[in-house]
C-alpha positions as CSV (number, residue, x, y, z in Angstrom):
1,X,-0.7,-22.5,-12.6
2,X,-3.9,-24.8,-13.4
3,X,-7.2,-23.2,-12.4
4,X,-7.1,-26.7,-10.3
5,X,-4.0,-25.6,-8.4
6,X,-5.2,-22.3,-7.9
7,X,-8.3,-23.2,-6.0
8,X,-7.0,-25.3,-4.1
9,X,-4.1,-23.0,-2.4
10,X,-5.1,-22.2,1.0
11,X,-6.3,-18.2,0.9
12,X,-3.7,-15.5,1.6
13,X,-4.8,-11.8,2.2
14,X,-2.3,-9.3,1.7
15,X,-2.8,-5.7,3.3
16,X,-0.4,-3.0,2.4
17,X,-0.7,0.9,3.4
18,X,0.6,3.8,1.4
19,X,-0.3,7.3,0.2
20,X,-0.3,6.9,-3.1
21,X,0.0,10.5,-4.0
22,X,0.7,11.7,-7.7
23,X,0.1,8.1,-8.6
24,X,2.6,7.0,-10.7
25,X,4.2,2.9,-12.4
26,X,6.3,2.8,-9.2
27,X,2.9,2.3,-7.1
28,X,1.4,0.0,-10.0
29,X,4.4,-2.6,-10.0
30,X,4.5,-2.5,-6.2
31,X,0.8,-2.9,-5.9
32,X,0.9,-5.8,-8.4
33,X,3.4,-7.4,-6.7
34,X,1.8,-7.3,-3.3
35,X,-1.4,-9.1,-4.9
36,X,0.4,-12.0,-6.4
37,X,1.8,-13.0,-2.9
38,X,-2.2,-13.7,-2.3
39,X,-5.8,-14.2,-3.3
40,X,-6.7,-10.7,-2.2
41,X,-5.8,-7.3,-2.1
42,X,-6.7,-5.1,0.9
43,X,-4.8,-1.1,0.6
44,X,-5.0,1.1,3.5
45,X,-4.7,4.7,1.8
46,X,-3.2,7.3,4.0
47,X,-6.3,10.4,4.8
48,X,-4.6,13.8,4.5
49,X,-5.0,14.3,8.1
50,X,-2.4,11.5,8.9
51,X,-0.4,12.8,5.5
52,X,-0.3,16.1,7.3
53,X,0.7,15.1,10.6
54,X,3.4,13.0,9.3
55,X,4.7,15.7,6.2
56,X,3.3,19.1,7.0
57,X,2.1,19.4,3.6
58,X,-1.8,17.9,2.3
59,X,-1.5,15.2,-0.5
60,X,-1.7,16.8,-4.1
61,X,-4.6,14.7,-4.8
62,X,-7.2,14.4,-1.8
63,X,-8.1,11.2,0.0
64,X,-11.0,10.5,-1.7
65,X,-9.5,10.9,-5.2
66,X,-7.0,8.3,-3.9
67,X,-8.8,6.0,-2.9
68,X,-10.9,5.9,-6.0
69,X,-7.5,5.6,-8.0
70,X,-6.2,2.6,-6.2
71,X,-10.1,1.0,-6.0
72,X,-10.0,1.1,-10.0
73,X,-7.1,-1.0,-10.1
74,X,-8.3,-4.6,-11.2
75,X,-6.1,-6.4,-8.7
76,X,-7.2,-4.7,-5.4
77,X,-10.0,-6.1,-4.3
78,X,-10.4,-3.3,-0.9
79,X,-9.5,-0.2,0.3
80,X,-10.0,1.3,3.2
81,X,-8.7,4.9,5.3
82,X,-5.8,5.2,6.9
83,X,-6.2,7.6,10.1
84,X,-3.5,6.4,12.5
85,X,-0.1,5.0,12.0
86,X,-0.9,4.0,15.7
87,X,-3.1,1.6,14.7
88,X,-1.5,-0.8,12.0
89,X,-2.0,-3.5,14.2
90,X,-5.8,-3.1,14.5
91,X,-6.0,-2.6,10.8
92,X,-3.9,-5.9,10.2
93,X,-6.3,-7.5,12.5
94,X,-9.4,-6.1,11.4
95,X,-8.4,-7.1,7.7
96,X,-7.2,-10.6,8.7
97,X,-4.2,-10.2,7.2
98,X,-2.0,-13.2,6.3
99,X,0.7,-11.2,5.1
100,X,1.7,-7.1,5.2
101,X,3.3,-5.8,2.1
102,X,5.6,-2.0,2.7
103,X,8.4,-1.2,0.2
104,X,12.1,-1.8,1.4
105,X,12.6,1.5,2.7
106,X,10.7,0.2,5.3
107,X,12.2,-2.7,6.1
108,X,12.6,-3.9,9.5
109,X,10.0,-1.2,10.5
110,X,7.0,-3.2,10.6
111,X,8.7,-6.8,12.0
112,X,6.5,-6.8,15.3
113,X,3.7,-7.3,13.4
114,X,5.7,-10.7,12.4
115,X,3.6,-12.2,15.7
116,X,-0.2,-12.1,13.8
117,X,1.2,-12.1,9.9
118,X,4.2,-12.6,7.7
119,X,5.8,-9.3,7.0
120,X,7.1,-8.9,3.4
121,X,9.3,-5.7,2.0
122,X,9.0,-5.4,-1.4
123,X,12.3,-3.3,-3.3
124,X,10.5,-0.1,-5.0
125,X,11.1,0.8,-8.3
126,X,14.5,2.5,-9.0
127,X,14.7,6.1,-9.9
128,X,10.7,6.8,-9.1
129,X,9.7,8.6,-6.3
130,X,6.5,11.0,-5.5
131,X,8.7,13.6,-4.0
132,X,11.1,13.8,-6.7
133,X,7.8,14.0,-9.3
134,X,6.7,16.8,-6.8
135,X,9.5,18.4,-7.0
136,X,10.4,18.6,-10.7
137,X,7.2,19.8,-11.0
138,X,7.0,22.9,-8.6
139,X,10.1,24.1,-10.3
140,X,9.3,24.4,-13.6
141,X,8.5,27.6,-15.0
């Protein structure tokens, strides 16, 4: 696409949530993908409180450390904390999301939001998951 072309596409910010835990090329690719539906990047990292209340186990890496991680990335241009699954809305509107990326194992889960921003589910990346990384590692010798 021209620089020309570029500039002169209407503005599109994309807000997606996740943990991001043992950080790994499944969160990269999605991540990547979610930018190029838009001009800007906003990730909503999951605090440990909320990771606890939803897993019963803390993150492996602490929320700070995750946020940093996803903040380095060159194509996210903000993150902020995620304390409330409760409040996706507010964060969608506080952000002035356009559109909400999630991975398609949530799909259909986040359609009401469909009323203030287009709702995308992105597939993940095949045979890569945090658990199973968790996992393989806890039970090696």
């Amino acid at each position: 696409m021209s620089q020309t072309a570029a500039s002169n596409r209407p503005a599109k910010r994309v807000v997606t949530f996740g943990t991001y835990d043992v950080f790994h090329v499944g969160h990269v690719l999605l991540l990547e993908r979610a930018a190029a539906l838009g001009n800007h990047l906003i990730v909503g990292v999951s605090t440990d409180a909320l990771n606890f209340s939803k897993k019963q186990r803390y993150p492996v890496y602490s929320e700070r450390d995750r946020m940093k991680i996803i903040s380095s990335l060159q194509f996210v241009n903000e993150v902020f904390a995620e304390h409330s699954l409760e409040l996706k809305r507010e964060y969608l509107q506080q952000h002035r999301a356009d559109i909400l990326v999630m991975g398609d194992d949530w799909a259909g889960k986040f359609d009401e939001f469909k009323d203030i921003c287009e709702v995308v589910y992105l597939a993940r990346t095949p045979s890569i998951s945090t658990t199973e990384i968790i996992e393989v590692v806890k039970s090696r010798p």
